[in-house]
N, C-alpha and C positions, 0 to 999 in steps of 0.2 A: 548487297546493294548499299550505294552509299548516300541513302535520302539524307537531309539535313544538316551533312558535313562537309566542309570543305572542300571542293574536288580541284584538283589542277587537269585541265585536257592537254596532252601535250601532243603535238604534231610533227615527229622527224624524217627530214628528210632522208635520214641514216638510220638503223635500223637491226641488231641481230635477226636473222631470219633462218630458214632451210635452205638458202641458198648462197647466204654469207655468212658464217658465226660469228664472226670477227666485223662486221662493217657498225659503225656507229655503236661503241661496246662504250665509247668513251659518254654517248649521249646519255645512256641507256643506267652508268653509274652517278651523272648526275641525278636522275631521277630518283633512283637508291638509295639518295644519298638524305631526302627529305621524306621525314615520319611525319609520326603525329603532331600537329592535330589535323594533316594534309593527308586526302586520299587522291590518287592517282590515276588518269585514265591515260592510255596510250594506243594512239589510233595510229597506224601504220599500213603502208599501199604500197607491194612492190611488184612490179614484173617478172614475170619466168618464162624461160622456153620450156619448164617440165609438165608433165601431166597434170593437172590438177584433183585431185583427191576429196579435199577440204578444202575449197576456196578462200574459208573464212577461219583462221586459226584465235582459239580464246585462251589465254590463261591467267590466272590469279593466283597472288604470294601475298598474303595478307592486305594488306593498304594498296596494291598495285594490280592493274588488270590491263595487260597488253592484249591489244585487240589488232591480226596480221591478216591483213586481207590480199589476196594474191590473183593478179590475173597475166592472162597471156598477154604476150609481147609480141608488139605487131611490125611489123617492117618501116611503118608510116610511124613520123612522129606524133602528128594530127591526132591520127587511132589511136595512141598511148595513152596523150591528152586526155581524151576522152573517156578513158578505160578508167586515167588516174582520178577523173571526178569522180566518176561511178562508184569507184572501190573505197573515194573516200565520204561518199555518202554512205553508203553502205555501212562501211566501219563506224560513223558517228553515230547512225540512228540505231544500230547495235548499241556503242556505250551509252546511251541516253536511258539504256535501261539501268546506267548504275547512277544516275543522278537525275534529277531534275532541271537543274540550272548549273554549268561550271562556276565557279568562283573565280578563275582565273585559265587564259589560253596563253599556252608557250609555245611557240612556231621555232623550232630548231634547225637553222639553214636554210636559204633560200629554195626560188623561190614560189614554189606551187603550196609551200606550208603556212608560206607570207599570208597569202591570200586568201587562202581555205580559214586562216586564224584573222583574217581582220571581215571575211565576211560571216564566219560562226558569231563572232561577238558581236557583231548588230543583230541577228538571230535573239542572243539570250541577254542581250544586254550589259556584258560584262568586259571587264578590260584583258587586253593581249599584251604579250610580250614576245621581242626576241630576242632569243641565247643564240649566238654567233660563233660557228665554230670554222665557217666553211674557209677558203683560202682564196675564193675566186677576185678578190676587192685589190688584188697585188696589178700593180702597173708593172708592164704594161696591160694582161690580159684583161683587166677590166675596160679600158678605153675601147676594145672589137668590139663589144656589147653595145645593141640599136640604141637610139634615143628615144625609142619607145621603150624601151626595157630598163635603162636607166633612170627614166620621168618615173615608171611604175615601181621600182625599189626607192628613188626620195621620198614619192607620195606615201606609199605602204610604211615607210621609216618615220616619216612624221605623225600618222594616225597612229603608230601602235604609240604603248604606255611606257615602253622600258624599253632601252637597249643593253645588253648583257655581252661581251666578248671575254673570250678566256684569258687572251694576253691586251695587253699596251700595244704589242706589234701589231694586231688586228685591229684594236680601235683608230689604231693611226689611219692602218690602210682605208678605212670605209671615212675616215675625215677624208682625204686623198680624194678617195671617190667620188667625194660629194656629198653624202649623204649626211643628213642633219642629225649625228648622234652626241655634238659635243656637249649641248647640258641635259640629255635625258642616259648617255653612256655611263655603263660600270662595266668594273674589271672583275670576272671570279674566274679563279682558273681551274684546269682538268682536274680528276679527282684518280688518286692511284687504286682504288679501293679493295687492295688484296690486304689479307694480316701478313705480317711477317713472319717468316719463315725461317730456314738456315741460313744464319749470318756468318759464317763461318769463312775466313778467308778460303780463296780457290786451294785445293790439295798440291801440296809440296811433291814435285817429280811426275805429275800429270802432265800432258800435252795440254796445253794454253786452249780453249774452248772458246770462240768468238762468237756472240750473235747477232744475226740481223731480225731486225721484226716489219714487216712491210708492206705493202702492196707491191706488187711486182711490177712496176709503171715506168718504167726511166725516164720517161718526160717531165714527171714529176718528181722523184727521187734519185737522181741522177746515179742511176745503179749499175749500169754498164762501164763508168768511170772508177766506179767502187769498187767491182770484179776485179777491174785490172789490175790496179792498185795492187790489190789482195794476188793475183795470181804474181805479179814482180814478186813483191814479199814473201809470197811462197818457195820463191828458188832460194832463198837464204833463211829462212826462221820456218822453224816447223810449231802449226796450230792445225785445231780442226775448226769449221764454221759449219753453223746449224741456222739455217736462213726458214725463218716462220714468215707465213705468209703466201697469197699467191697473186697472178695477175696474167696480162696478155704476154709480156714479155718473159716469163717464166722459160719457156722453149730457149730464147734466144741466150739467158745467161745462162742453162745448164751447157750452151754451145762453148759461150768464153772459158766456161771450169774444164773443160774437156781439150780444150787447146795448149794444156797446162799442167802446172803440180797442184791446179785446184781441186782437180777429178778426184782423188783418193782422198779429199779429205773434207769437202763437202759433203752435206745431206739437207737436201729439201724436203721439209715436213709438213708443208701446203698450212691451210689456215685451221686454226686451232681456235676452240673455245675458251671463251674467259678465264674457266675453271681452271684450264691446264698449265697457263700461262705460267705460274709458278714457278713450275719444274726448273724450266728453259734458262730463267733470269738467275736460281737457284745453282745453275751446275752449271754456268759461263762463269770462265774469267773476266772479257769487260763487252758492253753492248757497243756499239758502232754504225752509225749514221750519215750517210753524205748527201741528204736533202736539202734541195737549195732553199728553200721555203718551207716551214709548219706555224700554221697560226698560233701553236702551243709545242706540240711534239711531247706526245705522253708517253711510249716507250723509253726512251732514254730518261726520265724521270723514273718511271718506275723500274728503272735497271738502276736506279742511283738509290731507290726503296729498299732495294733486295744486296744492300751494300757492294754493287760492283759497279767499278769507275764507267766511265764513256769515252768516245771517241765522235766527236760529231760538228758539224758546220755550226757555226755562232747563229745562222739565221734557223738552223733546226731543232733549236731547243728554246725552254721559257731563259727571259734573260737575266735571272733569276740565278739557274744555275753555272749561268759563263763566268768560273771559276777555275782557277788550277787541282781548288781542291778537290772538285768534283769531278777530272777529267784532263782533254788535251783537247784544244778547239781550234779552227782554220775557218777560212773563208770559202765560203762556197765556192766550187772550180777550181778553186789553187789545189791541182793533181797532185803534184809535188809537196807540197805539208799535207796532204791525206795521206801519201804515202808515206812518208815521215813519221805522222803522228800512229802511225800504223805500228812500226818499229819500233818508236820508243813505248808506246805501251807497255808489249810484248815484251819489252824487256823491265819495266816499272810496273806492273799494276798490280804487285803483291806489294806495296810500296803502299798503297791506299788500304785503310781502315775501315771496314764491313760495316763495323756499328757505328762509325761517326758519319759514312755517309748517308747511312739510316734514319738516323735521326736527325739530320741537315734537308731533308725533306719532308718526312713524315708533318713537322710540324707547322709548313707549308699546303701540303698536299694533301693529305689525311680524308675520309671522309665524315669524322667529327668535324673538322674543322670547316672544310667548304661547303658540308651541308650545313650547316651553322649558315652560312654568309647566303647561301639559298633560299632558306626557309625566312630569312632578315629579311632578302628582296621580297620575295612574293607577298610576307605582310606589307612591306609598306607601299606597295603598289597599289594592296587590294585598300588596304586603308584610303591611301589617295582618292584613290576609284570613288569610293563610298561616299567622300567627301562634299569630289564635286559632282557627281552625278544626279541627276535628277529627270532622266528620262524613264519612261515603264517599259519595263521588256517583255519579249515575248517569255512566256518560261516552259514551251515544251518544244522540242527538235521535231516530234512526232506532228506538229499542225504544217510543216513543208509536204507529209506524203503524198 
C-alpha cells in the first residue's frame, strides 16, 4: 500500500493487455519511466469478445500497480458506454485501496479518460493532467467531430492543469483544433526504453532483413502502397521483410505478397510483446515506414536506438530525426520516392554507423532522460496545485459506494 506517498492515478486510454500486447506500450514506458519519490496506480477498462475468467486483472512491480479490468463487448455503443463507466468505477475503488488521496491524475488520450480524470479530481481534490499521444486533432478528421464533442474537449482542456504532447507536431494540431493549450502546453516526447543491445553493423553477404512494426490499418498507415512498392522492388533486389504487428487488414496485404516475389520472402509474426522487441530491431538491416501521419512515431526511433537507419515519410517520425544521417525521407504519397528510397537503402545502409546512430538518440530519447523531464512536470504542477488551492476535499473514493 501506498498510504502517505505520493501516488500519481493514471487513466489510458491505451493500454498492454491479453488482448493486445503491444497497444499503448509507449504509454505504459512513460509511466516506467518515473520512480521515486512517485508511486504509481494504473486503472485501465478494456473490452473483449473472449470468455471472462478474471474480470479484474492486478499486478505490482515495485512503485507500480496496474489495475486491468475487462468486460464484454456489446454490439451497442451506448452498452459499451456504460460497461466503460462500471469497469472504471470498479478499477478506481480497487486502487483506492493503495492510497488514500492521489496527489496527481494523468488522463492519457481522449476522450472517456478526459472526463473519468477531471471528475475523480473534484472527488479527491487534486489536480489532473493530460499526456497527449492520440492523432485524432489532424485536419481534416477533427472538423467531422459534433459541436457537442468539441465544446466538451475545449472545456475538459481548460479545467485540466497541464497539457503534455510528445511532439511540436501534436501540439500544433490541438492549437488548430481549437483547443486552449498554448500557455498551459509542454513538449516531452516517447521514450525508447530498451538497453542496448548488438550494435553491430548488419552481417556482410546476408540477404538485407527489412522491418515493418505496425498496426495493420492502411487507412492509417498507408500499407498497401507500402506492399507494393516493396513487391516492384522485389523483381530486381533481393531482401527479406519481417512485418510485426497485426490488424483488420492483415488478410488483405498477405493477398498483395502472394500476387508477387513478395510470397517467398515475407513473414508475419502478429504482435509481439515489449520484451521481444529487441531481437527484431537487432537482426534488421534498416526499419521502414510509409505513415502518413504519427503524432511522434516511436518505432523508427527506436530502430535508429538499435543503430539501424530508416526509411520513412517526414510526417512519421519526430522532426527531430528528418536527417540524412539518420535515414532517407519523402513525402507522404509520393509512391515514387518510397520506392526509390527503397532501392537506395538497400544498396547504402551499411553506409550508416550502428553506434553513432545509437547515441544520436539515446541522448534524446533515453528513459533517464524523459523521465527526468516527467518526474520535473508532475512536481511543478503538484507544487502549483498546492499553491493555489484552497478548497477541502473529499479524501476517500470509498464514501461514492
Amino acid at each position: 500500500m501506498f498510504k502517505n506517498e505520493p501516488v500519481v492515478l493514471h487513466l489510458p486510454r491505451w493500454y498492454p493487455n491479453c488482448t493486445d500486447v503491444q497497444s499503448g506500450v509507449f504509454i505504459q514506458k512513460h509511466i516506467y519511466s518515473v520512480g521515486e519519490p512517485y508511486k504509481h496506480v494504473v486503472v485501465f477498462a478494456k473490452s473483449t469478445n473472449n470468455r471472462l475468467g478474471n474480470p479484474i486483472v492486478v499486478s505490482q512491480n515495485n512503485n507500480i500497480v496496474e489495475i486491468i479490468v475487462y468486460f464484454r463487448e456489446s454490439k451497442h455503443q451506448w452498452i459499451n458506454t456504460l460497461k466503460y463507466i462500471l469497469a472504471i468505477y470498479k478499477g478506481i475503488y480497487k486502487a483506492s485501496k493503495w492510497f488514500s488521496k492521489p496527489t496527481l491524475i494523468v488522463a492519457h488520450a481522449p476522450f472517456r479518460t478526459w472526463l473519468t480524470a477531471f471528475i475523480v479530481s473534484k472527488i479527491y481534490g487534486c489536480p489532473w493532467v493530460i499526456f497527449e499521444h492520440w492523432s485524432g486533432y489532424k485536419m481534416p478528421y477533427y472538423i467531422y467531430r459534433s459541436n457537442i464533442q468539441k465544446r466538451l474537449f475545449r472545456y475538459l482542456t481548460q479545467k485540466s492543469n497541464g497539457v503534455v504532447t510528445v511532439s511540436e507536431r501534436l501540439l500544433h494540431d490541438m492549437q488548430n483544433a481549437g483547443l486552449p493549450v498554448r500557455n498551459k502546453g509542454k513538449i516531452i516526447p516517447n521514450i525508447i526504453g530498451f538497453e542496448p543491445g548488438n550494435l553491430n553493423a548488419f552481417p556482410t553477404g546476408q540477404t538485407p532483413q527489412i522491418l515493418i512494426v505496425s498496426d495493420l490499418v492502411d487507412k492509417d498507415k498507408d500499407l498497401f502502397a507500402l506492399f507494393e512498392a516493396l513487391n516492384r522492388v522485389s523483381q530486381w533486389q533481393s531482401f527479406k521483410l519481417v512485418v510485426v504487428g497485426g490488424g483488420p487488414d492483415e488478410t488483405q496485404l498477405r493477398e498483395i505478397c502472394n500476387t508477387g516475389d513478395l510470397k517467398e520472402r515475407v513473414t508475419f509474426v502478429g504482435r509481439q510483446n515489449n520484451a521481444n522487441m529487441p531481437r527484431f530491431y537487432e537482426n534488421c538491416a534498416f526499419y521502414i515506414s510509409n505513415s502518413p501521419y504519427e503524432t511522434f512515431g516511436l518505432a523508427p526511433v527506436e530502430a535508429l536506438f538499435y543503430g539501424k537507419p530508416i526509411v520513412c515519410t517526414k510526417q512519421g517520425c519526430p522532426e527531430i530525426v528528418i536527417n540524412d544521417q539518420f535515414g532517407l525521407f519523402f513525402e507522404s504519397g509520393d509512391t515514387h520516392a518510397l520506392e526509390q528510397a527503397i532501392k537506395t537503402m538497400l544498396a547504402t545502409f551499411r553506409t550508416y554507423d550502428s553506434k553513432t546512430l545509437h547515441h544520436r538518440v539515446k541522448h534524446l530519447f533515453s528513459t533517464e532522460v524523459v523521465g527526468g523531464q516527467i518526474k520535473a512536470y508532475y512536481d511543478s504542477v503538484v507544487y502549483n496545485f498546492e499553491q493555489k488551492s484552497t478548497k477541502r476535499p473529499l479524501n476517500d473514493f470509498t464514501q461514492l459506494k
